[in-house]
VMD Tcl script that draws the C-alpha trace (Angstrom):
set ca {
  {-16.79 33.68 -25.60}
  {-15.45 30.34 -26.49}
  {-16.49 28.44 -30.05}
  {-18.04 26.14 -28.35}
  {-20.62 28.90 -26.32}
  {-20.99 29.81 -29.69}
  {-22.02 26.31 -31.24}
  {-24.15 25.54 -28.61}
  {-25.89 26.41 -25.82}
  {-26.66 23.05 -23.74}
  {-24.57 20.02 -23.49}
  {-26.26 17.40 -25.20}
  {-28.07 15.06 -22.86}
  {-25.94 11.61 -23.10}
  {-27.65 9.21 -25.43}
  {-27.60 6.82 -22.76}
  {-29.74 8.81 -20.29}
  {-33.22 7.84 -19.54}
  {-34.08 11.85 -19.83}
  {-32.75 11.29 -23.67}
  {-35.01 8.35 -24.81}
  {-38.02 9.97 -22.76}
  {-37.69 13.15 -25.33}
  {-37.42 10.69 -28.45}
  {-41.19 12.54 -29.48}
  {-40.22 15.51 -29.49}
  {-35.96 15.37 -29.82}
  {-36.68 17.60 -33.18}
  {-38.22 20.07 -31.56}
  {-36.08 20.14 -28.78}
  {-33.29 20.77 -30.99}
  {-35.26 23.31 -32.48}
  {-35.71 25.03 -29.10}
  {-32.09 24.47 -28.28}
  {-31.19 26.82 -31.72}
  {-33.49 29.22 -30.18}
  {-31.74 29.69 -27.03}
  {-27.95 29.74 -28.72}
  {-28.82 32.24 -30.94}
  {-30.40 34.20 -27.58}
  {-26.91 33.64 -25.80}
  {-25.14 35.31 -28.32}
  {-27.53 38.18 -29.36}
  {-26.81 40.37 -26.23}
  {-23.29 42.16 -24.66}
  {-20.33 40.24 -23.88}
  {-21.76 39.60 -20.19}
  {-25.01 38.95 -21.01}
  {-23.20 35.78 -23.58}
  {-21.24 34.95 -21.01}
  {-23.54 34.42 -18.17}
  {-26.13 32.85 -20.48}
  {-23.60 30.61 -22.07}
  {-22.39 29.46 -18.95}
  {-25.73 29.50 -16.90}
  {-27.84 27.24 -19.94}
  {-24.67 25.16 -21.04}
  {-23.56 23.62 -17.99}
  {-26.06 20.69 -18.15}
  {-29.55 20.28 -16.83}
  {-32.72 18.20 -17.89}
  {-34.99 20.44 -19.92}
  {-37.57 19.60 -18.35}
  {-39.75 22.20 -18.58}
  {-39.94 23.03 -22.36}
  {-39.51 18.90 -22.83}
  {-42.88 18.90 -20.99}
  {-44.37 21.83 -22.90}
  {-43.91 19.77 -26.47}
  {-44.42 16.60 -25.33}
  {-48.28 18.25 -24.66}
  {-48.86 19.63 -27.32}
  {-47.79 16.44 -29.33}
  {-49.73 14.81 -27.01}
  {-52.92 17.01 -27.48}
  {-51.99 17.24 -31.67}
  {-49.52 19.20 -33.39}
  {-46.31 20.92 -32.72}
  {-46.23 24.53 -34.26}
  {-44.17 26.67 -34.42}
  {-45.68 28.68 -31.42}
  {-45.10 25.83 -29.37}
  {-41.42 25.69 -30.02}
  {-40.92 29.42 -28.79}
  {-43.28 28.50 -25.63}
  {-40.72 25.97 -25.04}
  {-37.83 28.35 -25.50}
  {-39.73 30.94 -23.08}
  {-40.23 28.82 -20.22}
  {-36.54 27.78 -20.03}
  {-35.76 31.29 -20.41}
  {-37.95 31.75 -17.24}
  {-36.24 28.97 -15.54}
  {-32.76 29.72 -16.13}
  {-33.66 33.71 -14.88}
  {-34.96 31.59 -12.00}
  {-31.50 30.05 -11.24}
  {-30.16 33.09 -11.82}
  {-31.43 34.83 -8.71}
  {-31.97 31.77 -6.71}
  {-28.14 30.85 -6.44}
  {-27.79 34.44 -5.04}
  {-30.42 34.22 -2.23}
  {-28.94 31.12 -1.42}
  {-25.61 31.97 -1.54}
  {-24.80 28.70 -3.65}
  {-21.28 28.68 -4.47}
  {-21.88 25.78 -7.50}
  {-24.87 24.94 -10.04}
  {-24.45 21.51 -11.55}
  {-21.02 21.34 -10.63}
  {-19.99 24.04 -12.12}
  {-19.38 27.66 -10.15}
  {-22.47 29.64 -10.27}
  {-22.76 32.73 -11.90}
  {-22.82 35.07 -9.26}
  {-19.75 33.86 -7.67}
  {-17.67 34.02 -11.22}
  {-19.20 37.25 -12.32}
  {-20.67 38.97 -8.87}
  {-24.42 39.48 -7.64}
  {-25.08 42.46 -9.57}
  {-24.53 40.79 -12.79}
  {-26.52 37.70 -12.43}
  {-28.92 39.26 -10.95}
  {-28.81 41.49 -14.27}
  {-28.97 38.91 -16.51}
  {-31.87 36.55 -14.98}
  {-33.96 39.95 -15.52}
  {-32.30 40.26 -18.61}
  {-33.73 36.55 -19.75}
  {-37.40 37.00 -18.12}
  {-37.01 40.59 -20.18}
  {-36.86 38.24 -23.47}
  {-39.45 35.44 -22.77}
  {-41.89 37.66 -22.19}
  {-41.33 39.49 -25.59}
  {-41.20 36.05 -27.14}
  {-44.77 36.01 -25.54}
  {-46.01 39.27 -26.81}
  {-45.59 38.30 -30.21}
  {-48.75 35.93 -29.77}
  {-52.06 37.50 -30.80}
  {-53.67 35.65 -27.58}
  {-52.68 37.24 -24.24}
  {-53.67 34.24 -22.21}
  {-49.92 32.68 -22.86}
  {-48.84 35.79 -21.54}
  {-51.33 35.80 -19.05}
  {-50.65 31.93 -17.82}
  {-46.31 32.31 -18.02}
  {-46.89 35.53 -15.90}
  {-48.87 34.35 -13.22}
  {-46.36 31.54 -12.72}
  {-43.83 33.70 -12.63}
  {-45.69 35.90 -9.38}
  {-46.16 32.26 -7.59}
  {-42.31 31.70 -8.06}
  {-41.67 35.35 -6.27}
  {-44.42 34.73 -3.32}
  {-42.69 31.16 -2.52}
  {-39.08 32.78 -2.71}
  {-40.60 35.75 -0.29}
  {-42.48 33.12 1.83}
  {-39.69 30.82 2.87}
  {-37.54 34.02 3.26}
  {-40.15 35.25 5.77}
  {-40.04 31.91 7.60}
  {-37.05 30.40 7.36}
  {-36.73 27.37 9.47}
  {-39.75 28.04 10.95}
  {-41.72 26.08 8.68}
  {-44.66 23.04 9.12}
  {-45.48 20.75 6.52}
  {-48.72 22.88 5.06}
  {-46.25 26.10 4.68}
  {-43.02 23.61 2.93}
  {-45.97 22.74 -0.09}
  {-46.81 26.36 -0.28}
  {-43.75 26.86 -1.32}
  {-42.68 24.45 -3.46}
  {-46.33 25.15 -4.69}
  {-44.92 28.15 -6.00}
  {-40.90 27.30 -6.28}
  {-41.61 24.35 -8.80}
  {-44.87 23.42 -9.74}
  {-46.33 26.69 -10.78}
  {-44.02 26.46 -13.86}
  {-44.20 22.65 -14.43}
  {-47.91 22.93 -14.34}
  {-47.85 26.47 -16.90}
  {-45.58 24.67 -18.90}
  {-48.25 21.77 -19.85}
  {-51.08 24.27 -19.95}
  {-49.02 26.34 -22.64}
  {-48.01 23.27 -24.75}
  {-51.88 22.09 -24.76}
  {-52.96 25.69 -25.49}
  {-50.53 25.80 -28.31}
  {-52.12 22.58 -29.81}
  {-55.85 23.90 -29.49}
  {-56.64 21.19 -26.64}
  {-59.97 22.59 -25.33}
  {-60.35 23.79 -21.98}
  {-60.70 20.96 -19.62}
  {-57.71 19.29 -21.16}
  {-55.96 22.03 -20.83}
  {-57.02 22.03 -16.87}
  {-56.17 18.59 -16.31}
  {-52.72 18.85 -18.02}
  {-51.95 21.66 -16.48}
  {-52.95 19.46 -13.06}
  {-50.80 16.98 -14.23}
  {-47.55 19.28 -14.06}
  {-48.73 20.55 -11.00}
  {-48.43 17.31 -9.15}
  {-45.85 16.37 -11.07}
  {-43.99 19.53 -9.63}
  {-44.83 18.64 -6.27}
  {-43.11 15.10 -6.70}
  {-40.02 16.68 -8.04}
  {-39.26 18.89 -5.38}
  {-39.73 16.44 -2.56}
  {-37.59 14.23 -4.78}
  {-34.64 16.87 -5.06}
  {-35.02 17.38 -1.36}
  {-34.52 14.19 -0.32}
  {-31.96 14.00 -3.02}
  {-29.99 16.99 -1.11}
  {-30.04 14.40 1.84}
  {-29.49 11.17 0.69}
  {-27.98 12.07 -2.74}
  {-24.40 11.98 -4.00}
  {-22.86 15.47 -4.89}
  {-20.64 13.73 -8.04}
  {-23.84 12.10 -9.52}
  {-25.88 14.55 -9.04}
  {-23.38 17.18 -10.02}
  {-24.42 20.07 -7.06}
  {-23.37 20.38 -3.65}
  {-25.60 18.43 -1.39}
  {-26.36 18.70 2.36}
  {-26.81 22.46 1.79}
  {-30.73 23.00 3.04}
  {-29.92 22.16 6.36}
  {-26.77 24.26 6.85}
  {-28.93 27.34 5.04}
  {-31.61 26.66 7.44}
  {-33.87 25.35 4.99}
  {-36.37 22.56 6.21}
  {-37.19 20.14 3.80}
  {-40.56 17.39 3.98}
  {-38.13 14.73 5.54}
  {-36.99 16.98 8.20}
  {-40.23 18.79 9.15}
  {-41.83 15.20 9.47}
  {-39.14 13.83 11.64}
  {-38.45 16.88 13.89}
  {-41.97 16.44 14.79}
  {-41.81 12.89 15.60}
  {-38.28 12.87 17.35}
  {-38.95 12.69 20.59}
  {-35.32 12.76 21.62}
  {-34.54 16.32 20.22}
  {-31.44 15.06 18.86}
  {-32.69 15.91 15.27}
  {-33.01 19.83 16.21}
  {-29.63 19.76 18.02}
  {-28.09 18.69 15.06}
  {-29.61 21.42 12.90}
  {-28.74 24.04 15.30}
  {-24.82 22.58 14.98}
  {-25.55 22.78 11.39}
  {-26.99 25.73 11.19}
  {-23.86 27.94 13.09}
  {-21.55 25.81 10.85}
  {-20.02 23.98 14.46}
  {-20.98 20.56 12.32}
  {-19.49 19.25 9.19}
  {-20.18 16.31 6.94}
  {-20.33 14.11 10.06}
  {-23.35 15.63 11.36}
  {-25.04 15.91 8.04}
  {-24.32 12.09 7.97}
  {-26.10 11.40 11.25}
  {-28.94 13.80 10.82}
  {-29.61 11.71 7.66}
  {-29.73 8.56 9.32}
  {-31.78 9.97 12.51}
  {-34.32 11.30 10.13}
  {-34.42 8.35 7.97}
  {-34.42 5.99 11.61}
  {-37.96 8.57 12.53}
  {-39.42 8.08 9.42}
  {-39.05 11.10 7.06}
  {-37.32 9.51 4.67}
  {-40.25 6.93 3.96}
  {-42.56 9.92 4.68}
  {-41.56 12.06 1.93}
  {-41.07 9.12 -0.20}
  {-44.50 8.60 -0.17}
  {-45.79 11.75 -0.37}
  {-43.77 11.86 -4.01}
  {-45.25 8.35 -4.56}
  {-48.75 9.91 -4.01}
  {-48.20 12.63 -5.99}
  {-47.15 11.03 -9.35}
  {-50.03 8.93 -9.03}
  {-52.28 11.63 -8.91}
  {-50.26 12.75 -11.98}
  {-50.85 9.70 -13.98}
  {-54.83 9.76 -13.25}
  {-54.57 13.25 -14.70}
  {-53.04 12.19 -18.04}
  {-55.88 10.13 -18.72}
  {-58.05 12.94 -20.39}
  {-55.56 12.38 -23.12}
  {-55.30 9.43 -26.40}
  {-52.79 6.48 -26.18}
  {-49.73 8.48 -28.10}
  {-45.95 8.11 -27.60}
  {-45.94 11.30 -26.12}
  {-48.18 10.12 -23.37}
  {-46.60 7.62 -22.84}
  {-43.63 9.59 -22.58}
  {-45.01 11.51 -20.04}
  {-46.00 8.47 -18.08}
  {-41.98 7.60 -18.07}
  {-41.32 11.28 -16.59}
  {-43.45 10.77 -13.79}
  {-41.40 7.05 -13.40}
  {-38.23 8.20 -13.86}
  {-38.62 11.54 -11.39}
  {-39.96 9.27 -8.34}
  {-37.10 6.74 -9.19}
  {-34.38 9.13 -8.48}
  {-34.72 8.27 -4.92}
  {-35.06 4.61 -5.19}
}
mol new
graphics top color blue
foreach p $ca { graphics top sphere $p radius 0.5 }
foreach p [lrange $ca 0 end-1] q [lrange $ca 1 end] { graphics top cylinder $p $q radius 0.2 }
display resetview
């Protein structure tokens, strides 16, 4: 393992990034959570430092346990407990990646090769257990089962989404897409906020509406990396894009305008797409056919709506920094697709 692996787990998040300032709350703690996962990387055998080295320390937003402090300092105090919440939910996450790069056959993460192509299914598949293995011993050291109780029962909606869209592939409607990114995203945005709210003794119905709050907030960011697989650009977003459609994979865009297309030109592209007879050319077109039906502005909306929803949750909670920090999440996730 290289001395930097060894120094560090995650890049740090350019000071100029909006993702940066958003954390400024809770950068102390997320620092603290970062020391937490490095020392994790290097605790196991050489594969299990290697794939977790390279899996948490090629980039990514830390979202999850960013949302998980920011609240708890939004509901009171960051503990202790809260920090190793934080470090168990990206642990959950990253075990998440782990697998899903192999059912999708994703040959990068965050522009760097993924783990199962460098190291081979077995392994990663090996190691993502290996990381769930630890978070939930991180949450057996609480005296109160309920954090156990709330990380786990995200963890089952992540596995019915993943065994959902494999049951229906393409053959999905809009109702069945936010079942699963029900389960695929928001069932571990939303457990993250409960958890950090728990942590800081919020009583119950704050801890509801929180948890609410990362729920729709969830929802938003999924349609928002969707249409970001579409419309986005693979060297600022760092990951392959176009890649739903040519896995089959129908997104809120598509299913809206495949229903409205009256020409069928929108399912003869995905068919091309589909048996790999169309390249970057067709993905081009089916963007702008979708986008000329209306998906585009659909989805758009339907994130829109969402995050609004999010923000009516947050009012349960004080005027803080940290709320308003978590106002500037819900900003800054819609705006990716501005």
């Amino acid at each position: 393992m290289s001395s930097q692996a060894k120094t560090r787990v995650q890049k740090p998040i350019p000071a100029s990034s909006p993702w940066r300032e958003l954390y400024a709350p809770v950068a102390e703690e997320l620092a603290r959570t970062e020391e937490f996962l490095r020392q994790i990387a290097e605790s196991g055998s050489s594969i299990v430092r290697e794939v977790t080295s390279h899996t948490m320390g090629v980039g990514g937003k830390r979202l999850r346990p960013a949302l998980l402090l920011l609240c708890a300092r939004a509901c009171g105090q960051i503990n202790g407990q809260a920090i190793r919440l934080a470090t168990a939910v990206e642990l959950v996450h990253s075990s998440s990646l782990l697998h899903d790069d192999v059912l999708d056959e994703a040959e990068t993460r965050r522009g760097t090769e993924s783990a199962w192509r460098k190291w081979g299914v077995s392994q990663a598949v090996l190691v993502g257990d290996y990381l769930a293995a630890v978070a939930y011993r991180y949450l057996s050291e609480h005296d109160d089962n309920d954090y156990l109780n709330v990380l786990a029962q995200a963890i089952g909606e992540m596995c019915e989404a993943e065994l959902l869209s494999l049951e229906r592939g393409d053959e999905i409607d809009e109702q069945v897409y936010l079942q699963i990114i029900v389960g695929k995203t928001a069932a571990l945005f939303s457990a993250s906020c409960r958890l950090g709210a728990k942590a800081a003794g919020a009583p119950d119905d704050v801890q509801s509406e929180l948890a609410a709050f990362g729920h729709d907030l969830g929802l938003a960011f999924q349609i928002t990396d969707d249409l970001l697989d579409l419309y986005g650009d693979a060297a600022t977003l760092g990951k392959s894009v176009g890649q739903d459609q040519s896995r089959g994979v129908r997104t809120l865009a598509v299913i809206y305008a495949l229903e409205n297309d009256d020409s069928g030109r929108i399912a003869r592209l995905l068919e091309e797409l589909s048996e790999e007879t169309g390249g970057k050319e067709a993905r081009a077109t089916l963007a702008a056919r979708v986008e000329q039906v209306g998906g585009r502005s659909y989805a758009e909306q339907c994130a829109r709506d969402y995050i609004a929803s999010a923000q009516c949750h947050l009012q349960i909670i004080s005027p803080s920094p940290s709320r308003e920090a978590l106002f500037g999440l819900t900003e800054q996730i819609v705006g990716r697709i501005s």
